[in-house]
N, CA, C and O atoms as CSV, one atom per row, in Angstrom:
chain,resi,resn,atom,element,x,y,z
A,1,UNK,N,N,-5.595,33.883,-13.218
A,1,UNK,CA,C,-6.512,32.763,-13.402
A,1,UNK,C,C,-7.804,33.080,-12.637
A,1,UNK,O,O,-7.963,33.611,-11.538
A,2,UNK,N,N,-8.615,32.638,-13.466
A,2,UNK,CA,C,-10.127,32.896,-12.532
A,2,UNK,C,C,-10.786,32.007,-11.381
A,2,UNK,O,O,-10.281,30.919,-11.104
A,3,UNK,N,N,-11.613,32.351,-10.893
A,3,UNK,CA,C,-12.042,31.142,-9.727
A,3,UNK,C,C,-12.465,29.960,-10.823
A,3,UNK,O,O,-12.050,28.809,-10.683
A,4,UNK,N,N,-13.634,30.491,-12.317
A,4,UNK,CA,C,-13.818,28.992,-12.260
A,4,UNK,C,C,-12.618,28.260,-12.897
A,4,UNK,O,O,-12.650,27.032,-12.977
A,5,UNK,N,N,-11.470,29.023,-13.393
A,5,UNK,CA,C,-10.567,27.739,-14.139
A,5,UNK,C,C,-9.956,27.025,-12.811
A,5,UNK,O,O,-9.563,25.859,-12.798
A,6,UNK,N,N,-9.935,28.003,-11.574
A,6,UNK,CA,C,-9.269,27.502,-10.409
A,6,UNK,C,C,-10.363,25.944,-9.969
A,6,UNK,O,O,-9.942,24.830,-9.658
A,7,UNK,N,N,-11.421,26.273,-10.058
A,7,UNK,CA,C,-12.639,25.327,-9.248
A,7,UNK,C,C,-12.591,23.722,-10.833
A,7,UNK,O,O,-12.777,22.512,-10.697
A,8,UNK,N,N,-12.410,24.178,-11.543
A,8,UNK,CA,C,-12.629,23.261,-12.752
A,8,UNK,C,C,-11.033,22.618,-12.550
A,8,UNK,O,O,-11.068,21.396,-12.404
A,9,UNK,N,N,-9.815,23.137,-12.518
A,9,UNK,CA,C,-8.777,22.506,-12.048
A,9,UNK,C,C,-8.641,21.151,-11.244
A,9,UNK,O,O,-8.279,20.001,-11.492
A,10,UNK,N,N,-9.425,22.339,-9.431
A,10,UNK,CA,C,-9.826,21.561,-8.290
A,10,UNK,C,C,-10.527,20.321,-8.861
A,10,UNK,O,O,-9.858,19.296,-8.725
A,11,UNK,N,N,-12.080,20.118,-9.655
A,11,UNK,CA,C,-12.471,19.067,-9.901
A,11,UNK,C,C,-11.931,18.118,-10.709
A,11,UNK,O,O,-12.455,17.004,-10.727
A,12,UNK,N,N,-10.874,18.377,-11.457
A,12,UNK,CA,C,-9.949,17.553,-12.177
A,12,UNK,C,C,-8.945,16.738,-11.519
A,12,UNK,O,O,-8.560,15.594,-11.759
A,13,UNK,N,N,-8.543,17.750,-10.461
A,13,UNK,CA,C,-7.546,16.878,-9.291
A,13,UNK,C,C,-8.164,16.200,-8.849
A,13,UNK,O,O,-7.660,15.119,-8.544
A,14,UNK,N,N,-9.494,16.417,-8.580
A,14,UNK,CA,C,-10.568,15.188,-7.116
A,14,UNK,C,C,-10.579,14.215,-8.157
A,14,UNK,O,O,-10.108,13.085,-8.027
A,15,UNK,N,N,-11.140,14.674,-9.233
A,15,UNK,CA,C,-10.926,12.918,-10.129
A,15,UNK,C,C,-9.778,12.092,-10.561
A,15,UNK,O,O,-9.805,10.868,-10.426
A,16,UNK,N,N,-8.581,12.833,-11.173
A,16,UNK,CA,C,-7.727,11.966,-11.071
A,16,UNK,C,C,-7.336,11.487,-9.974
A,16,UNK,O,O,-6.864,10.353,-10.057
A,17,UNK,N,N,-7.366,11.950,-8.970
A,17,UNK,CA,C,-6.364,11.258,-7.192
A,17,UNK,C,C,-7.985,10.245,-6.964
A,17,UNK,O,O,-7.717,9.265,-6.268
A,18,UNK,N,N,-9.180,10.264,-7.285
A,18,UNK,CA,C,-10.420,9.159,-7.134
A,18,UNK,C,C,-9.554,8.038,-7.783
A,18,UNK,O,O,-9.147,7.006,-7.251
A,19,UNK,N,N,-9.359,8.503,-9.123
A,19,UNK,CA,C,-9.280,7.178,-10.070
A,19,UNK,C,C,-7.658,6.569,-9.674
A,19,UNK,O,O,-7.536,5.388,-9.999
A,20,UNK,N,N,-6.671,7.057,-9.165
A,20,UNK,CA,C,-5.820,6.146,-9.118
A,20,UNK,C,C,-6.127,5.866,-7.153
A,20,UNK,O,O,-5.352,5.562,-6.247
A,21,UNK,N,N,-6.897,6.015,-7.168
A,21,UNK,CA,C,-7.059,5.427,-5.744
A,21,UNK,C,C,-7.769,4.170,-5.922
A,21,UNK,O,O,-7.831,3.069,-5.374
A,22,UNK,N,N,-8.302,4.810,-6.958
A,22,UNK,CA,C,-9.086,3.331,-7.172
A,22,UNK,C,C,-8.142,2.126,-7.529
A,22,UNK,O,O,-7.951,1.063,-6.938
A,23,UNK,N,N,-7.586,2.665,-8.748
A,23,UNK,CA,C,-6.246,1.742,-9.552
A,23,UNK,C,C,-5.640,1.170,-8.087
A,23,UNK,O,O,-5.879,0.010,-7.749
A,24,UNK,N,N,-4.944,1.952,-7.358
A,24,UNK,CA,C,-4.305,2.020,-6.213
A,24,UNK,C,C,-4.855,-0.063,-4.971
A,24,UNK,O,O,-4.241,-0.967,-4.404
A,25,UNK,N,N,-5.822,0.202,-5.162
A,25,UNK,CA,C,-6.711,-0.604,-4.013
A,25,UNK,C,C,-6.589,-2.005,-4.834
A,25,UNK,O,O,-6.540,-3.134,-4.347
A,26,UNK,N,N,-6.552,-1.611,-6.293
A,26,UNK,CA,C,-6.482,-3.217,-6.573
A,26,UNK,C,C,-5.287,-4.086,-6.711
A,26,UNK,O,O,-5.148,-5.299,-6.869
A,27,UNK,N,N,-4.448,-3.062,-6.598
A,27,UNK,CA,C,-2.918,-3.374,-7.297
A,27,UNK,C,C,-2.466,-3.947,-5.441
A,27,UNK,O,O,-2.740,-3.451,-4.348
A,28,UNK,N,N,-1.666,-5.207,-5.857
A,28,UNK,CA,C,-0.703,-5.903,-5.300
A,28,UNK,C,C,0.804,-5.765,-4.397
A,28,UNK,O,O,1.903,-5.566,-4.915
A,29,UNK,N,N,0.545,-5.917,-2.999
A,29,UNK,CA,C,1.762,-5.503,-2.339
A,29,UNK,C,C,2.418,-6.911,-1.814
A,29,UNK,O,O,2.099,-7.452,-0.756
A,30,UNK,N,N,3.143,-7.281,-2.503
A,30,UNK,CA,C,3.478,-8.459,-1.654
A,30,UNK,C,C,4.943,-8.139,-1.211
A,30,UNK,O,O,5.584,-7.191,-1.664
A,31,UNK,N,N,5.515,-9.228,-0.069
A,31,UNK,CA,C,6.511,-9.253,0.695
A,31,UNK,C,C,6.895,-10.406,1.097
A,31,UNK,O,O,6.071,-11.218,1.519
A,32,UNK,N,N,8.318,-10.702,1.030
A,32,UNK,CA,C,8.733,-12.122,1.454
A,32,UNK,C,C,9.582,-12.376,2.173
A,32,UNK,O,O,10.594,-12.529,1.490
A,33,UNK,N,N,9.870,-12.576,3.589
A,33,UNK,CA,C,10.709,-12.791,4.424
A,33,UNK,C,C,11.263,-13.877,4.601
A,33,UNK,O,O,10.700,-14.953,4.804
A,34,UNK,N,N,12.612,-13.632,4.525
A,34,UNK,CA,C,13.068,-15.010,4.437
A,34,UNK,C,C,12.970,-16.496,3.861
A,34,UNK,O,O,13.195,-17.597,4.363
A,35,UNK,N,N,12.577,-16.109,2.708
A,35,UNK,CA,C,12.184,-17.258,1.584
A,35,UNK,C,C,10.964,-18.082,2.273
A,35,UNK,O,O,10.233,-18.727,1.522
A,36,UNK,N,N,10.684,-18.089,3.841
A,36,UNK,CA,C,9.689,-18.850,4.282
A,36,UNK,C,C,8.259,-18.167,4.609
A,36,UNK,O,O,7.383,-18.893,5.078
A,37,UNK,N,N,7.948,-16.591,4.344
A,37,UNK,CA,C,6.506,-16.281,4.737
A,37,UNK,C,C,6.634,-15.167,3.851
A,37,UNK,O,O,7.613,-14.445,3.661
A,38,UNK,N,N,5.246,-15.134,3.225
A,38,UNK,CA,C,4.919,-14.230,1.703
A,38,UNK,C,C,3.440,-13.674,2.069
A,38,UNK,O,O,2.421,-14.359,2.161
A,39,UNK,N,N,3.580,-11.983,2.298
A,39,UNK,CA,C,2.037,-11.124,2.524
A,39,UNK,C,C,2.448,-11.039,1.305
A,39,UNK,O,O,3.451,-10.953,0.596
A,40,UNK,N,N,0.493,-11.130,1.314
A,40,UNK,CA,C,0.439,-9.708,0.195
A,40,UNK,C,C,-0.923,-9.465,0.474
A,40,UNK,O,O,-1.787,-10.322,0.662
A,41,UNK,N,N,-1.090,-7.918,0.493
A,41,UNK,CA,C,-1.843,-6.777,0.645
A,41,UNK,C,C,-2.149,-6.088,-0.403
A,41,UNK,O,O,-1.242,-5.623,-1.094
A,42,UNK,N,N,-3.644,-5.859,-0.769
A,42,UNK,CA,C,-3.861,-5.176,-1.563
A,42,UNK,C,C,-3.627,-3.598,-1.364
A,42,UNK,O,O,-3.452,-3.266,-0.191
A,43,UNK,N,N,-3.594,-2.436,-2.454
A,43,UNK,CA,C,-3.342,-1.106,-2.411
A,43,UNK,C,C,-4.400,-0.468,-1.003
A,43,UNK,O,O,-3.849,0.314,-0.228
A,44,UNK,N,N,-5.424,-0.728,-0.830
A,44,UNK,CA,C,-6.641,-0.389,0.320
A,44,UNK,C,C,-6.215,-0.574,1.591
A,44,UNK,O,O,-6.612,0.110,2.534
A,45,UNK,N,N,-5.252,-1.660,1.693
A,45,UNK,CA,C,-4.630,-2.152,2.823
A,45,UNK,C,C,-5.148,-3.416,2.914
A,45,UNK,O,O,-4.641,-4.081,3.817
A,46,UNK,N,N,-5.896,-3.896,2.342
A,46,UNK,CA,C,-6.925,-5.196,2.813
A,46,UNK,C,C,-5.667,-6.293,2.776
A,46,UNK,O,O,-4.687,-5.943,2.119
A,47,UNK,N,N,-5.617,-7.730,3.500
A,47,UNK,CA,C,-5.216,-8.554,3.404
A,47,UNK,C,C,-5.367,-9.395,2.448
A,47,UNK,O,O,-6.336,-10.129,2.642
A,48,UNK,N,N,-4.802,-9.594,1.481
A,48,UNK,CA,C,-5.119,-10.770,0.593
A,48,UNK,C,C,-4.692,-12.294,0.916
A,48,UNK,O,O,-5.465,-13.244,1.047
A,49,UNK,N,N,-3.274,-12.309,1.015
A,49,UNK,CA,C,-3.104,-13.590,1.629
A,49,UNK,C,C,-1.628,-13.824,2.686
A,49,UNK,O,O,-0.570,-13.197,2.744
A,50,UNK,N,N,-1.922,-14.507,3.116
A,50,UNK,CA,C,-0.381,-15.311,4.213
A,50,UNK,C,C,0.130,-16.693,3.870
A,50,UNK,O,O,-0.438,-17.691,4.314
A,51,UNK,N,N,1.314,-16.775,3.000
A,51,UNK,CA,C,1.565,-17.938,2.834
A,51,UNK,C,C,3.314,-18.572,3.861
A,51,UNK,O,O,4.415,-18.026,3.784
A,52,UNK,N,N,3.104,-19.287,4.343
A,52,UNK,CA,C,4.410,-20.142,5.345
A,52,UNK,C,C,4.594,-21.148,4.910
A,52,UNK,O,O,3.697,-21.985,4.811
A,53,UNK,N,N,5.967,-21.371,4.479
A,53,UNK,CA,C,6.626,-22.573,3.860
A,53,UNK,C,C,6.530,-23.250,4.473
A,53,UNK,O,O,7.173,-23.006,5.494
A,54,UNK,N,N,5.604,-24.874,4.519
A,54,UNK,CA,C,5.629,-25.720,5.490
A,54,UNK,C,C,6.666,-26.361,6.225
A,54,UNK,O,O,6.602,-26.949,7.304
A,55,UNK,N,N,7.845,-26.107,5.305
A,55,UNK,CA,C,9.154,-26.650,5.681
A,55,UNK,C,C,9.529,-26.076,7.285
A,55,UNK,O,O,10.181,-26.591,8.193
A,56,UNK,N,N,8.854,-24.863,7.183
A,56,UNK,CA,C,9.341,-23.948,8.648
A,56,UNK,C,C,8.546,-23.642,10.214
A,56,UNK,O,O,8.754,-22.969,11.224
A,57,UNK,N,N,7.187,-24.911,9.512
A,57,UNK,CA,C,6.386,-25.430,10.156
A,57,UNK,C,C,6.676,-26.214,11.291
A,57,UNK,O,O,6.288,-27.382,11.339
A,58,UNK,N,N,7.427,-25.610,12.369
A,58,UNK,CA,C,7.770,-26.276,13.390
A,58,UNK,C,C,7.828,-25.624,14.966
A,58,UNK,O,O,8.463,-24.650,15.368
A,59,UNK,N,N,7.174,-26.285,15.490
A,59,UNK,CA,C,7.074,-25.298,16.992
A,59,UNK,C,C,8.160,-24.463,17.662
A,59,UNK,O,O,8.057,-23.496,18.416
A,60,UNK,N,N,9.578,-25.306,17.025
A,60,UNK,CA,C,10.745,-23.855,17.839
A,60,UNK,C,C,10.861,-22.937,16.904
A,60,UNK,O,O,11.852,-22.210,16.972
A,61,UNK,N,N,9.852,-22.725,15.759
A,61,UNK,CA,C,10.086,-22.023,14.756
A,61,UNK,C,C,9.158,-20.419,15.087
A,61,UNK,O,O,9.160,-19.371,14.441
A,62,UNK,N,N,8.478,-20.776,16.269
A,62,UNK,CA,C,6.887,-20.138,16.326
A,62,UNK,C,C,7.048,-18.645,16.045
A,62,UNK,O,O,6.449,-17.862,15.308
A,63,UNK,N,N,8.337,-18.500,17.115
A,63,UNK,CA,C,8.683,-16.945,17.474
A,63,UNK,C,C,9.508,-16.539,15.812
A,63,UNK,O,O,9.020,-15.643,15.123
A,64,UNK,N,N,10.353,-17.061,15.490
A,64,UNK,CA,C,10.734,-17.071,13.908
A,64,UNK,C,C,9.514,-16.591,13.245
A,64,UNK,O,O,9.470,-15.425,12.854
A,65,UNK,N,N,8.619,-17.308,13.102
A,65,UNK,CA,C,7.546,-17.320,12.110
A,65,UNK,C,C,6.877,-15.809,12.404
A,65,UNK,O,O,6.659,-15.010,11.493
A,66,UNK,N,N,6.605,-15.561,13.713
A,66,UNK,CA,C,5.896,-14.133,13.771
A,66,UNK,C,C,6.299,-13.281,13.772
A,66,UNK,O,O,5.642,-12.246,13.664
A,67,UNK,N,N,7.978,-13.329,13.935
A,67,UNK,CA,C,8.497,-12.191,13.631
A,67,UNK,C,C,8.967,-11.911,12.183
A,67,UNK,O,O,9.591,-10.874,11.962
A,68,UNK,N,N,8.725,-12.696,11.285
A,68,UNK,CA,C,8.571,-12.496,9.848
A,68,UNK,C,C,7.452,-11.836,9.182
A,68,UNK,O,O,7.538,-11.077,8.217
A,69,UNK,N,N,6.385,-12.204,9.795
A,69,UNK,CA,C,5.177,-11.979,9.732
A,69,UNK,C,C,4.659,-10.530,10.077
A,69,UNK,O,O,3.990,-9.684,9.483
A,70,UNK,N,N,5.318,-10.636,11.402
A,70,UNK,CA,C,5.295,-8.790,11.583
A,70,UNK,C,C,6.022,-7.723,10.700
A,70,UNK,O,O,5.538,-6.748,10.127
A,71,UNK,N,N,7.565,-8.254,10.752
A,71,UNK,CA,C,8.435,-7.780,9.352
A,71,UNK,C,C,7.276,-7.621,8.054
A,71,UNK,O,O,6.616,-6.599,7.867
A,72,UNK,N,N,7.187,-8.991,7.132
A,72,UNK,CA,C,6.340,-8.362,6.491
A,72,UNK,C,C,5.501,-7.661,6.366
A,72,UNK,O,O,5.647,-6.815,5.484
A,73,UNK,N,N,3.971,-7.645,7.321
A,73,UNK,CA,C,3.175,-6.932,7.214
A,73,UNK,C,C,3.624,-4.601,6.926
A,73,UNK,O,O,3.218,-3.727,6.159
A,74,UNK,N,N,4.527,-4.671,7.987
A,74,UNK,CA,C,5.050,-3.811,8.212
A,74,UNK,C,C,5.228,-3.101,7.072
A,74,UNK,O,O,4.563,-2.129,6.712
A,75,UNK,N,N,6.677,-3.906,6.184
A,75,UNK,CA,C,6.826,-3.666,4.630
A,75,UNK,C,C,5.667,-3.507,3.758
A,75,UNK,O,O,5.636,-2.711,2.819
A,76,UNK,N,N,5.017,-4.038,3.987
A,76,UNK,CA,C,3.837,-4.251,2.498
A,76,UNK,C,C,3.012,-3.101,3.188
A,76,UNK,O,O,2.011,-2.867,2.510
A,77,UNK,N,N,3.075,-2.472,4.070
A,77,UNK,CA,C,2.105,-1.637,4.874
A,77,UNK,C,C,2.925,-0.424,4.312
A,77,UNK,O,O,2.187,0.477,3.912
A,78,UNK,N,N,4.191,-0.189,4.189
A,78,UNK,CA,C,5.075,1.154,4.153
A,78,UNK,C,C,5.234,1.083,2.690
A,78,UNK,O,O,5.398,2.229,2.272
A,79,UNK,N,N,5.252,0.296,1.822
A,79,UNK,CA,C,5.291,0.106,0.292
A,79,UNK,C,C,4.058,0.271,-0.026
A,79,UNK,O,O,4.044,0.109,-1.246
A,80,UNK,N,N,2.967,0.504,0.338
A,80,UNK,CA,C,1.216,0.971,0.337
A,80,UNK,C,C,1.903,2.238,0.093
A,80,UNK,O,O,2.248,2.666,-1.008
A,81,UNK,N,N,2.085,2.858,1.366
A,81,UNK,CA,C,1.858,4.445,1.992
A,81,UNK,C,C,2.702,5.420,0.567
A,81,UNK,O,O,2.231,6.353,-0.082
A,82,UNK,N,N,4.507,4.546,0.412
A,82,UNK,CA,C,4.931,5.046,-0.421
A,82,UNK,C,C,4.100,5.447,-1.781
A,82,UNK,O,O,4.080,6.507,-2.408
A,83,UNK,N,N,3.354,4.074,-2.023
A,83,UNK,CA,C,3.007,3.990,-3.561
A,83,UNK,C,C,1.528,5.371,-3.904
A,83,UNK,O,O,1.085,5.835,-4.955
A,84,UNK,N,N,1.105,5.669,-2.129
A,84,UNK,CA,C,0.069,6.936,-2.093
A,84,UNK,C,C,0.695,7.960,-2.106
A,84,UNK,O,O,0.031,8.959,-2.380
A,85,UNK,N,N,1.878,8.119,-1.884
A,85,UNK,CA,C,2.369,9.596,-1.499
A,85,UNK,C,C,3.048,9.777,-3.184
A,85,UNK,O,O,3.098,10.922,-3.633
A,86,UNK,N,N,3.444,8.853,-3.871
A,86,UNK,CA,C,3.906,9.292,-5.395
A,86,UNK,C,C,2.624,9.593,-5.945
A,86,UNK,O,O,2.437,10.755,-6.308
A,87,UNK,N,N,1.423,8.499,-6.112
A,87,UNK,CA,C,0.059,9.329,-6.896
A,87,UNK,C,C,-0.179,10.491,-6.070
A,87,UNK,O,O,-0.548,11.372,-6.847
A,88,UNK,N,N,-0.154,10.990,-4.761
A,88,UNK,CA,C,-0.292,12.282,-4.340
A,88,UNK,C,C,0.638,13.212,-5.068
A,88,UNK,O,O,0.209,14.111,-5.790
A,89,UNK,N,N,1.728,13.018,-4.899
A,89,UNK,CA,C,2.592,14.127,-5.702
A,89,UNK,C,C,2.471,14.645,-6.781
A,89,UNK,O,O,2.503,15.845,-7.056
A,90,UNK,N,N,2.227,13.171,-7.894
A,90,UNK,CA,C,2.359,13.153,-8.985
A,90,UNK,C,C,0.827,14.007,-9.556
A,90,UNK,O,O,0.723,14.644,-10.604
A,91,UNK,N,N,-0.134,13.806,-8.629
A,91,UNK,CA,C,-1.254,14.563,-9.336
A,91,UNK,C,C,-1.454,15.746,-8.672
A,91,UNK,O,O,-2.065,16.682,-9.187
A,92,UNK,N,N,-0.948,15.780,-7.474
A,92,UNK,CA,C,-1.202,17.230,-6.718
A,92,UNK,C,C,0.075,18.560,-6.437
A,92,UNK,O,O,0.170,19.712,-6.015
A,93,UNK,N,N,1.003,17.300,-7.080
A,93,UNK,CA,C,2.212,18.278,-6.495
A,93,UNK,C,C,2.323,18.402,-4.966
A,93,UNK,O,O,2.408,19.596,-4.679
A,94,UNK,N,N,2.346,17.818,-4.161
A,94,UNK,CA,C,2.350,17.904,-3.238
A,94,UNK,C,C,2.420,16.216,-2.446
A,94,UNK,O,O,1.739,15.331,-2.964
A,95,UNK,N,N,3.353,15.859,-1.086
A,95,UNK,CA,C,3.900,15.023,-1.047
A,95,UNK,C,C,2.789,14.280,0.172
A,95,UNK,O,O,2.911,13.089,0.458
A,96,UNK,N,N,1.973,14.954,0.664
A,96,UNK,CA,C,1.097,14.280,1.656
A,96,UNK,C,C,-0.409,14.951,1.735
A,96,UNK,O,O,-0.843,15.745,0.901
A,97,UNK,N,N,-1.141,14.469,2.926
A,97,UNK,CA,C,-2.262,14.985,2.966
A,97,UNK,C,C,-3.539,14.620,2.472
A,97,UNK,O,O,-4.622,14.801,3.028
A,98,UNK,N,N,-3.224,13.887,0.961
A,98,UNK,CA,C,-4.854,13.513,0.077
A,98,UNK,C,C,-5.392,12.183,0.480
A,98,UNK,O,O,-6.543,11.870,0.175
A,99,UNK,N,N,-4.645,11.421,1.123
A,99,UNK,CA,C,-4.730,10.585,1.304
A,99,UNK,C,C,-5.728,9.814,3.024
A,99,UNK,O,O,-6.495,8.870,3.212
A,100,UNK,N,N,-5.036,11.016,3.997
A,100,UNK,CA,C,-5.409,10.680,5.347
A,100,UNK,C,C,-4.591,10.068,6.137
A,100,UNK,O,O,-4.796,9.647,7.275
A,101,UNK,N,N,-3.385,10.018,5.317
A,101,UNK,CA,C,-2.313,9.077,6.324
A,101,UNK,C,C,-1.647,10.153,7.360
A,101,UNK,O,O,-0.835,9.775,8.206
C-alpha cells in the first residue's frame, strides 16, 4: 500500500470517529437508582438532567439520596466511556486512545 492510500485511509478514519463523536454527544445516558433518582447525561458528558421522586424527599433520606446520585452519575459516566471505546474499535480497530480517556 502506498503512503497516499495510507494518508487518504488516515483521513477517512479522522472523519468517521469526528462524525460519530458527534452522533455520540447528542445521544442519551440515563440511569435510575432505585426507582427514586434518574441522571441523564448526554454522550459529551454534559448534564442534562436530575430527577428525585418527591416521595423520597425527606431529610433522613439526605445521605440515601446522594448516595444514589453518586451511584448514578458514576454509571451514566462508565456507560459514556463504554459507548466511546465501541465507536473507537469499531472504526479504528482498536479499543482505546481516540478518544482521550
Amino acid at each position: 500500500m502506498n503512503m497516499q492510500n495510507l494518508l487518504a485511509q488516515a483521513q477517512k478514519m479522522q472523519k468517521d470517529l469526528k462524525k460519530a463523536q458527534e452522533e455520540l454527544a447528542q445521544e442519551e445516558f440515563s440511569v435510575t437508582k432505585g426507582g427514586a433518582i434518574t441522571i441523564v447525561f448526554y454522550g459529551d458528558r454534559k448534564l442534562k438532567s436530575i430527577d428525585i421522586e418527591p416521595s423520597v424527599l425527606k431529610i433522613d433520606n439526605k445521605e440515601m439520596i446522594e448516595e444514589m446520585i453518586k451511584l448514578a452519575v458514576d454509571e451514566a459516566l462508565k456507560n459514556i466511556k463504554v459507548a466511546e471505546e465501541e465507536i473507537n474499535s469499531r472504526i479504528t480497530g482498536r479499543a482505546e486512545g481516540m478518544f482521550g480517556i
